[in-house]
C-alpha positions as CSV (number, residue, x, y, z in Angstrom):
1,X,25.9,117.7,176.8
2,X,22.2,117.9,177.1
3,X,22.0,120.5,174.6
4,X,24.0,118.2,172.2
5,X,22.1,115.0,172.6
6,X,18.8,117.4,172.1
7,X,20.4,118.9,168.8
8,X,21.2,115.2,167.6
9,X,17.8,114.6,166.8
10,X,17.0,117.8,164.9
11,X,19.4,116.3,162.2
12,X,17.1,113.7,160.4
13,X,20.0,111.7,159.7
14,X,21.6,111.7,162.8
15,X,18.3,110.8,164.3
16,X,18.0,107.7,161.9
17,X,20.8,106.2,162.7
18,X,20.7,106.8,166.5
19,X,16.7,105.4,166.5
20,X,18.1,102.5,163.9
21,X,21.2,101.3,166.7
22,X,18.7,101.7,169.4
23,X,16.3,99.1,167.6
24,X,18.8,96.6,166.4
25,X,20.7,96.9,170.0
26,X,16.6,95.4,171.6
27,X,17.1,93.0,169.2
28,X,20.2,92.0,170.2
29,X,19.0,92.2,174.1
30,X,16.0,89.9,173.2
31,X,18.1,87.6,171.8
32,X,20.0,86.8,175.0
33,X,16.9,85.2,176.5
34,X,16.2,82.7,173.6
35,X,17.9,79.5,174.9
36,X,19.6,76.5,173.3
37,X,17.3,73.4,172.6
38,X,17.5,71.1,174.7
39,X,19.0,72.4,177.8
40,X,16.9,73.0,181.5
41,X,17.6,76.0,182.3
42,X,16.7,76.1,186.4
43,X,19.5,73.1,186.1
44,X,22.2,75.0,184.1
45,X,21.0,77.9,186.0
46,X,22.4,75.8,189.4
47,X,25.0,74.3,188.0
48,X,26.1,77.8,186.7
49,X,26.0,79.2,190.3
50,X,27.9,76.1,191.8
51,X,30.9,76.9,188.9
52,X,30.6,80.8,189.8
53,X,31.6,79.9,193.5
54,X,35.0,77.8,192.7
55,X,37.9,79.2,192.1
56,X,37.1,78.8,187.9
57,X,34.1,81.6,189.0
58,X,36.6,84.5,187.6
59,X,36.9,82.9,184.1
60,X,33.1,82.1,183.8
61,X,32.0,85.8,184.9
62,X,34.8,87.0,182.9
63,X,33.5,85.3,179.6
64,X,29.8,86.3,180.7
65,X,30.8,89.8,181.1
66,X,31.7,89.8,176.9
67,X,28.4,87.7,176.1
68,X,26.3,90.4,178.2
69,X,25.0,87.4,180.4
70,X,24.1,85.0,177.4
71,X,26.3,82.1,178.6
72,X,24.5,82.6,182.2
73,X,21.2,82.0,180.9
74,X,22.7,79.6,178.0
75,X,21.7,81.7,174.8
76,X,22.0,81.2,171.2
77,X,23.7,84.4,171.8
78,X,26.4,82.5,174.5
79,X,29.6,82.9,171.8
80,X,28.4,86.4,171.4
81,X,31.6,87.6,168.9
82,X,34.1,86.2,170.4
83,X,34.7,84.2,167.1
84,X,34.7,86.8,164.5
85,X,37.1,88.9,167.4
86,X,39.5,85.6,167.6
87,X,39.5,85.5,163.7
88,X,40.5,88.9,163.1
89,X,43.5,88.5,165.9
90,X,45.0,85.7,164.5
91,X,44.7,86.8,160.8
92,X,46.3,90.4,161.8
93,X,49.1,89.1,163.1
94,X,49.1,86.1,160.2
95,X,49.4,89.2,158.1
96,X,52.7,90.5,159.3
97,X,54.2,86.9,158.4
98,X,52.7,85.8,155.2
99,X,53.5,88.2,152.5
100,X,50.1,87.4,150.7
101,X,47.8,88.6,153.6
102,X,50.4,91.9,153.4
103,X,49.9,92.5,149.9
104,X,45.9,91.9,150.3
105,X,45.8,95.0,153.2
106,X,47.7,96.8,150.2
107,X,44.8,96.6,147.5
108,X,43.0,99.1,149.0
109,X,39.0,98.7,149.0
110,X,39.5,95.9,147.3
111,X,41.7,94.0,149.5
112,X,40.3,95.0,152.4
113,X,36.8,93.1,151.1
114,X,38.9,89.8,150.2
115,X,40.4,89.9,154.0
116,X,36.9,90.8,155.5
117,X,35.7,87.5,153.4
118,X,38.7,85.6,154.8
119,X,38.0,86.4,158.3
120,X,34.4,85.7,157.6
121,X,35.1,82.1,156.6
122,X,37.8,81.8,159.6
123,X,34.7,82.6,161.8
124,X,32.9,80.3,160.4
125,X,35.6,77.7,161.5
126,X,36.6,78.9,164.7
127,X,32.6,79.6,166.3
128,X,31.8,75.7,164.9
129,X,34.9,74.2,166.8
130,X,34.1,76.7,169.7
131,X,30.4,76.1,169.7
132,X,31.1,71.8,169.9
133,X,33.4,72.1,172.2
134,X,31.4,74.0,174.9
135,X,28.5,72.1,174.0
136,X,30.1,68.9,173.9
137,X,32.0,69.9,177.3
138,X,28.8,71.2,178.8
139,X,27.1,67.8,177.7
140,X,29.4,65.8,179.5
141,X,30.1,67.0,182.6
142,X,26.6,68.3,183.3
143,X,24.2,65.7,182.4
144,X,21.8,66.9,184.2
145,X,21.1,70.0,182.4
146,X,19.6,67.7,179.2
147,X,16.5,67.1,178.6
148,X,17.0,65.7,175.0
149,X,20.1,62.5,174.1
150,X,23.2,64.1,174.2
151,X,24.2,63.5,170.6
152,X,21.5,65.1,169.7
153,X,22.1,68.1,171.8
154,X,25.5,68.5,171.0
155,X,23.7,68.6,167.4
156,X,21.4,71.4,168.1
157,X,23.6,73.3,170.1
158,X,26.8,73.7,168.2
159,X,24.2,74.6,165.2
160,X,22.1,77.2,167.5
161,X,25.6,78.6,168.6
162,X,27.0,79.3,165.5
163,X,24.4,80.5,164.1
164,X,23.4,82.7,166.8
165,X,27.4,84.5,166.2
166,X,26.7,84.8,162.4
167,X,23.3,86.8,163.0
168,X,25.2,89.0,165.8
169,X,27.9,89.4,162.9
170,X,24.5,90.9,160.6
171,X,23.4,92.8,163.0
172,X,26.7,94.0,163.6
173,X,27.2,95.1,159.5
174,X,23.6,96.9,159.5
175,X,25.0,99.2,162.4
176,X,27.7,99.6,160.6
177,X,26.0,100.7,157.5
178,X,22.9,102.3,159.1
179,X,23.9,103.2,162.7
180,X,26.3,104.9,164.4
181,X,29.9,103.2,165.5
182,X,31.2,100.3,164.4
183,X,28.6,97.5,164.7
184,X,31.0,94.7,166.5
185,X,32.2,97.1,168.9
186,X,28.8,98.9,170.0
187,X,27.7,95.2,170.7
188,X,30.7,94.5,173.0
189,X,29.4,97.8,174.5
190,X,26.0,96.9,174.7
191,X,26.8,93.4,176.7
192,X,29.1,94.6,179.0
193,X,27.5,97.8,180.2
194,X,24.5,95.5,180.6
195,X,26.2,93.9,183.1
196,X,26.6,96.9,185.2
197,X,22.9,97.0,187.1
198,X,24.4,93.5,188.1
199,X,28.0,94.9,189.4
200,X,25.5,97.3,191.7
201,X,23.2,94.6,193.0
202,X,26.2,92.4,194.1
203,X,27.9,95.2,195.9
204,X,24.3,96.2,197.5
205,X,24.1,92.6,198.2
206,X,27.6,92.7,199.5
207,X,27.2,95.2,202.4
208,X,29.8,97.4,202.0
209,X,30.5,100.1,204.8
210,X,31.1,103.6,203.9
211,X,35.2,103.7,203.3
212,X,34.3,100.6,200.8
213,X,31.9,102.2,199.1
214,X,34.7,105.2,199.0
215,X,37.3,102.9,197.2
216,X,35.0,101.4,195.5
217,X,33.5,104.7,193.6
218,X,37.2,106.0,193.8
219,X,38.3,103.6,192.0
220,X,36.0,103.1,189.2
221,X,36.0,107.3,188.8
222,X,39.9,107.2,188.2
223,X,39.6,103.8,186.3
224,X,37.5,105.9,183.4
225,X,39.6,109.0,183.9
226,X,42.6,107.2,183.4
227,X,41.8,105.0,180.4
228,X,40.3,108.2,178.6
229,X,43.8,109.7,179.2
230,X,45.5,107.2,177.6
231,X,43.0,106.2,175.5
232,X,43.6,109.8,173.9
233,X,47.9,110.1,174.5
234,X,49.5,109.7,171.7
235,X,53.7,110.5,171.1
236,X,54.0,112.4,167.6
237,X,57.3,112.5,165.5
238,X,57.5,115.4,163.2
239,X,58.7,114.4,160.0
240,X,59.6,117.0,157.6
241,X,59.7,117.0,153.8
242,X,62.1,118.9,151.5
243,X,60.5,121.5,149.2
244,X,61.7,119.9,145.3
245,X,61.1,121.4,142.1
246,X,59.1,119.7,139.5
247,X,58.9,121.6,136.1
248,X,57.6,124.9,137.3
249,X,56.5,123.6,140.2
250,X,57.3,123.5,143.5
251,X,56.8,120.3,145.8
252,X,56.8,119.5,149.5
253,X,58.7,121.6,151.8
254,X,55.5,120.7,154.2
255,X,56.3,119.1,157.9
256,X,53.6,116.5,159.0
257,X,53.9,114.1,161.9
258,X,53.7,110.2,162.3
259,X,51.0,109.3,165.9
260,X,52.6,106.4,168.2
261,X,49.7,105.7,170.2
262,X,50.3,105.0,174.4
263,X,47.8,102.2,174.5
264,X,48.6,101.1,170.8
265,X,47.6,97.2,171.1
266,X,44.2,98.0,172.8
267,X,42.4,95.3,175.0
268,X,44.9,92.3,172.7
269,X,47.5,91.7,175.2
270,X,45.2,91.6,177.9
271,X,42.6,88.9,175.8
272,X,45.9,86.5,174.5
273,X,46.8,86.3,178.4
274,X,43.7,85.7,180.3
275,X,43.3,83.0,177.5
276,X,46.3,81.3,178.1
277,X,46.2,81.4,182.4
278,X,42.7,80.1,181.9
279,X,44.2,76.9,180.3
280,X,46.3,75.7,183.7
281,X,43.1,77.4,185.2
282,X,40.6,74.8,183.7
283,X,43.1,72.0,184.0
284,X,43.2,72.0,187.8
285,X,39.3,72.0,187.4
286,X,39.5,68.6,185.8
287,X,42.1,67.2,187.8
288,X,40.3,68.1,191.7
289,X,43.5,68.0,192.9
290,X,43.2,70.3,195.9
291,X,46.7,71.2,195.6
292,X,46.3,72.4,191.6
293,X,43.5,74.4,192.5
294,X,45.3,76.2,195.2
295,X,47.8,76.6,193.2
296,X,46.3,77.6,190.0
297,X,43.1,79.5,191.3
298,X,42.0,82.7,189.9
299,X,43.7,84.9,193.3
300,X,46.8,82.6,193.7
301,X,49.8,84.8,193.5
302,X,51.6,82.7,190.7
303,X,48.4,83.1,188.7
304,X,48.1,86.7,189.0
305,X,52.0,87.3,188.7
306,X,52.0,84.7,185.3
307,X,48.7,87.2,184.3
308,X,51.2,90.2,184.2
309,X,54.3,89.3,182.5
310,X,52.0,87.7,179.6
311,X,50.4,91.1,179.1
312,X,53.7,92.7,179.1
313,X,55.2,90.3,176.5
314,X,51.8,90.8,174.6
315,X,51.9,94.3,174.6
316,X,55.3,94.2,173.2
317,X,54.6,91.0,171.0
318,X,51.9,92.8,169.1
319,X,53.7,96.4,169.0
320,X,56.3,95.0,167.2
321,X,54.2,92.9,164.6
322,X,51.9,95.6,163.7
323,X,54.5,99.0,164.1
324,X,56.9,98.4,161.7
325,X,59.6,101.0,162.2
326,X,61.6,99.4,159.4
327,X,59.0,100.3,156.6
328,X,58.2,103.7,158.2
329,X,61.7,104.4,158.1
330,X,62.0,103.9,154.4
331,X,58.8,105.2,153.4
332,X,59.8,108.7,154.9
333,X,63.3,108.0,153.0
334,X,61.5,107.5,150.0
335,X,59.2,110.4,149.8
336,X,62.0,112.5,150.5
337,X,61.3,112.9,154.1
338,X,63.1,113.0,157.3
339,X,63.0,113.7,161.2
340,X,64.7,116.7,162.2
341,X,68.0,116.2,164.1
342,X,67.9,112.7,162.5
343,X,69.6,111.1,159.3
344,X,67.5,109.0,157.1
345,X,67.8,105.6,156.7
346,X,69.1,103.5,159.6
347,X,69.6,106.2,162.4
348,X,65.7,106.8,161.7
349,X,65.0,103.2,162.0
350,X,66.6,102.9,165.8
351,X,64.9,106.2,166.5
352,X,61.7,105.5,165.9
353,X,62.3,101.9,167.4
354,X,63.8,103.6,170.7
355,X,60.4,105.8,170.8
356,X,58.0,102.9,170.4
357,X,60.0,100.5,172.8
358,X,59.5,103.9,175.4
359,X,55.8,104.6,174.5
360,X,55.1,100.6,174.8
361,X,56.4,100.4,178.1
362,X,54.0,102.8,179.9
363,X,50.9,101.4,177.7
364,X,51.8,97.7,179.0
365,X,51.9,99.3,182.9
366,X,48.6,101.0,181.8
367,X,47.3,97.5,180.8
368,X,49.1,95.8,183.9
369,X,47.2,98.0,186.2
370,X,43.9,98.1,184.4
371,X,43.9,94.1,184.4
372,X,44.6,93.8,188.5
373,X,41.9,96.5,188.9
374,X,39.1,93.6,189.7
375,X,41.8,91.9,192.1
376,X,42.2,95.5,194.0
377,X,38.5,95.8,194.4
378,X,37.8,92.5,195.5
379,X,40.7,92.2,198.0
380,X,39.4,95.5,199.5
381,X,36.0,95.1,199.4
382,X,35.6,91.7,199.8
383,X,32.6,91.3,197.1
384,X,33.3,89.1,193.7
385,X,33.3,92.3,191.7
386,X,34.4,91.6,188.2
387,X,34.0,95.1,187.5
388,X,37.2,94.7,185.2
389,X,39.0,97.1,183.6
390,X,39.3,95.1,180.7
391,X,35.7,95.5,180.3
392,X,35.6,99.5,181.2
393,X,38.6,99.8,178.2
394,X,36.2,98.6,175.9
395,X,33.1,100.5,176.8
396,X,35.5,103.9,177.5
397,X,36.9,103.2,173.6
398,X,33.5,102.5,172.0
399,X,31.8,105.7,173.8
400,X,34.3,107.9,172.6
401,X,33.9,106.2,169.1
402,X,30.6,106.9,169.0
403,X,30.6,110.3,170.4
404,X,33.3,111.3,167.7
405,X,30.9,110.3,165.1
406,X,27.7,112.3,166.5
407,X,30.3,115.2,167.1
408,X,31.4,115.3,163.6
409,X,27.4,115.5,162.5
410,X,26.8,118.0,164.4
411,X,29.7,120.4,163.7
412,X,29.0,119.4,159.5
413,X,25.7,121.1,160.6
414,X,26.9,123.7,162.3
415,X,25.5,122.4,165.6
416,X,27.9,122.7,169.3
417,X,29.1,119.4,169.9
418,X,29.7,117.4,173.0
419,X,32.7,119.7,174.1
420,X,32.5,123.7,173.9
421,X,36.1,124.6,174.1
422,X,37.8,122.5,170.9
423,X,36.2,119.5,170.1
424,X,36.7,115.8,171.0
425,X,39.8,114.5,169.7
426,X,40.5,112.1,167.1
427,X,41.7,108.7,167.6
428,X,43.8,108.3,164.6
């Protein structure tokens, strides 16, 4: 690996790019210590702290986790890209029910740059409506934290806010363009592995004896084993084509293969449930009714049981928007295609539904498991770990992205990538 990272900076362009991320990813760290107008940060700093310790702690270090500590210190960074994330969600699956948002996908590069515009705008929308409600929220119930009227910082904030998510969503475009990765994602990546030095100092902190720190290692080596595993897993169908004759020449008679994906919905199922236990969640806050926080807390078996059954329907939810068997089905049909052992047309339909519905099950127990992981730790340990696998998915699936990409440099110039046996595979 060494020896890799050493040749990626003998390619000029490789080099670039990694120097070029680097630079724009201090920017980006710099940024989370520029704070809102307005606010007094030793109070918010408190009153952050007294929030942590309740049983709404897990939602606030879960959301911190994904800002990479901006909404601790009260950033112009504190919406990081959740917007821009929320946008792209809702218009994905907008696009399986609106035939318009189907036929723009369908355009090609042009399509694809009227729904990046769309989401855009939607972002705009969404991180203004987030942006005054936090600061509106935040205004309210901690006056104390102001040091200007609260009109006017409601002003400055929900402005600050918004505009602190449209320069991450520049930053995250020059990456893009100039970097390495995709720029959204390697800031995700950025924030939450930032948060890791701060996962060690609490469990230091936390005085774990020996057989904890056992678990605790244990658990986080077979966390990132297990997500590269499935990360990686994918069930192919072989579809094969019949050869046909065209003039004097002779067409298809190729076999090719169509990739179902284990963990096929990503970290999606897991960021649609956590947002809607969090509402209950944050209700019971405002009521301090002891018996609704009990109840509703972040550990309370209902909560955690509630957690699980929305990421399974979530998983299935979103397999079943985006996978289409219906239209794979007659696209095979129509290309003159089919899967051996089955007939085309309907049988292919239920076969390739029967497959999904069996690959979907095991990624939603995947994502099951991978969500209780910081419930495990902290029941064991004892220490208010958030050491989430939601978080570990993410970083896991943005390292291998990147390390694709510098792989694929590296073997165009006849460099030894990352792996010496075979190369790192591709996540199609």
């Amino acid at each position: 690996m060494w020896k890799a990272l050493k040749n990626a900076f003998r390619i000029p362009e490789l080099r670039d790019r990694i120097v070029f991320t680097l630079l724009m990813l201090i920017v980006f760290r710099l940024g989370i210590y520029v704070p809102v107008p307005g606010v007094n940060l030793k109070a918010w700093g408190a009153a952050f702290s007294q929030m942590g310790t309740g049983s709404a702690g897990g939602l606030l270090s879960f959301y911190d986790v994904f800002t990479g500590g901006a909404f601790r210190s009260f950033s112009i960074f504190a919406l990081s890209v959740t917007p821009y994330i929320n946008a792209s969600i809702i218009l994905q699956l907008l696009s399986s029910v609106i035939p318009s948002l189907k036929e723009m996908l369908k355009e090609g590069e042009e399509g694809r740059k009227k729904f990046q515009k769309l989401t855009r705008n939607l972002t705009v929308l969404l991180g203004a409506l987030q942006a005054f409600v936090i600061s509106f929220g935040l205004a309210r119930g901690f006056e104390n934290i102001l040091v200007i009227p609260l009109w006017t910082f409601v002003f400055l904030a929900t402005v600050s806010l918004l505009a602190g998510t449209m320069f991450l969503l520049w930053i995250g475009d020059r990456i893009t363009e100039k970097g390495i990765g995709n720029g959204i994602s390697v800031l995700i990546f950025a924030g939450i592995v930032a948060r890791y030095p701060t996962y060690f100092r609490t469990a230091v902190l936390g005085g774990l004896n020996i057989f904890e720190w056992i678990f605790l290692l244990g658990v986080m080596f077979l966390m990132v084993i297990g997500i590269i595993y499935v990360q990686q897993a994918e069930r192919r169908i072989m579809v094969q084509y019949a050869s046909r004759m065209v003039g004097r020449r002779i067409y298809g008679g190729t076999s090719t293969h169509i990739p179902i994906k284990v963990n096929h919905s990503g970290v999606i199922p897991i960021i649609f449930g956590w947002a809607i236990v969090s509402i209950p969640v944050g209700i019971a806050q405002l009521t301090n009714s002891e018996t609704a926080k009990s109840l509703f807390s972040m550990t309370s078996p209902l909560v955690i049981t509630i957690y699980a059954v929305l990421i399974f329907f979530f998983t299935y939810f979103y397999s079943v928007v985006v996978f289409d068997p219906k239209d794979i089905s007659q696209n095979i049909k129509s290309y003159g295609g089919y899967i051996p052992g089955i007939r085309p047309g309907k049988p292919t339909e239920q076969y390739i539904t029967r497959v999904l519905n069996r690959i979907t099950f095991v990624g939603a127990l995947f994502l099951v498991a991978i969500a209780l992981v910081p419930y495990l730790v902290q029941g064991v340990t004892g220490v208010n770990i958030w050491l989430g696998g939601t978080s570990a998915l993410i970083a896991v699936g943005v390292a291998l992205d990147i390390a694709q990409q510098m792989e694929a440099h590296l073997i165009m110039r006849n460099y030894e990538g990352f792996v010496k046996k075979g190369k790192l595979p591709g996540r199609r």
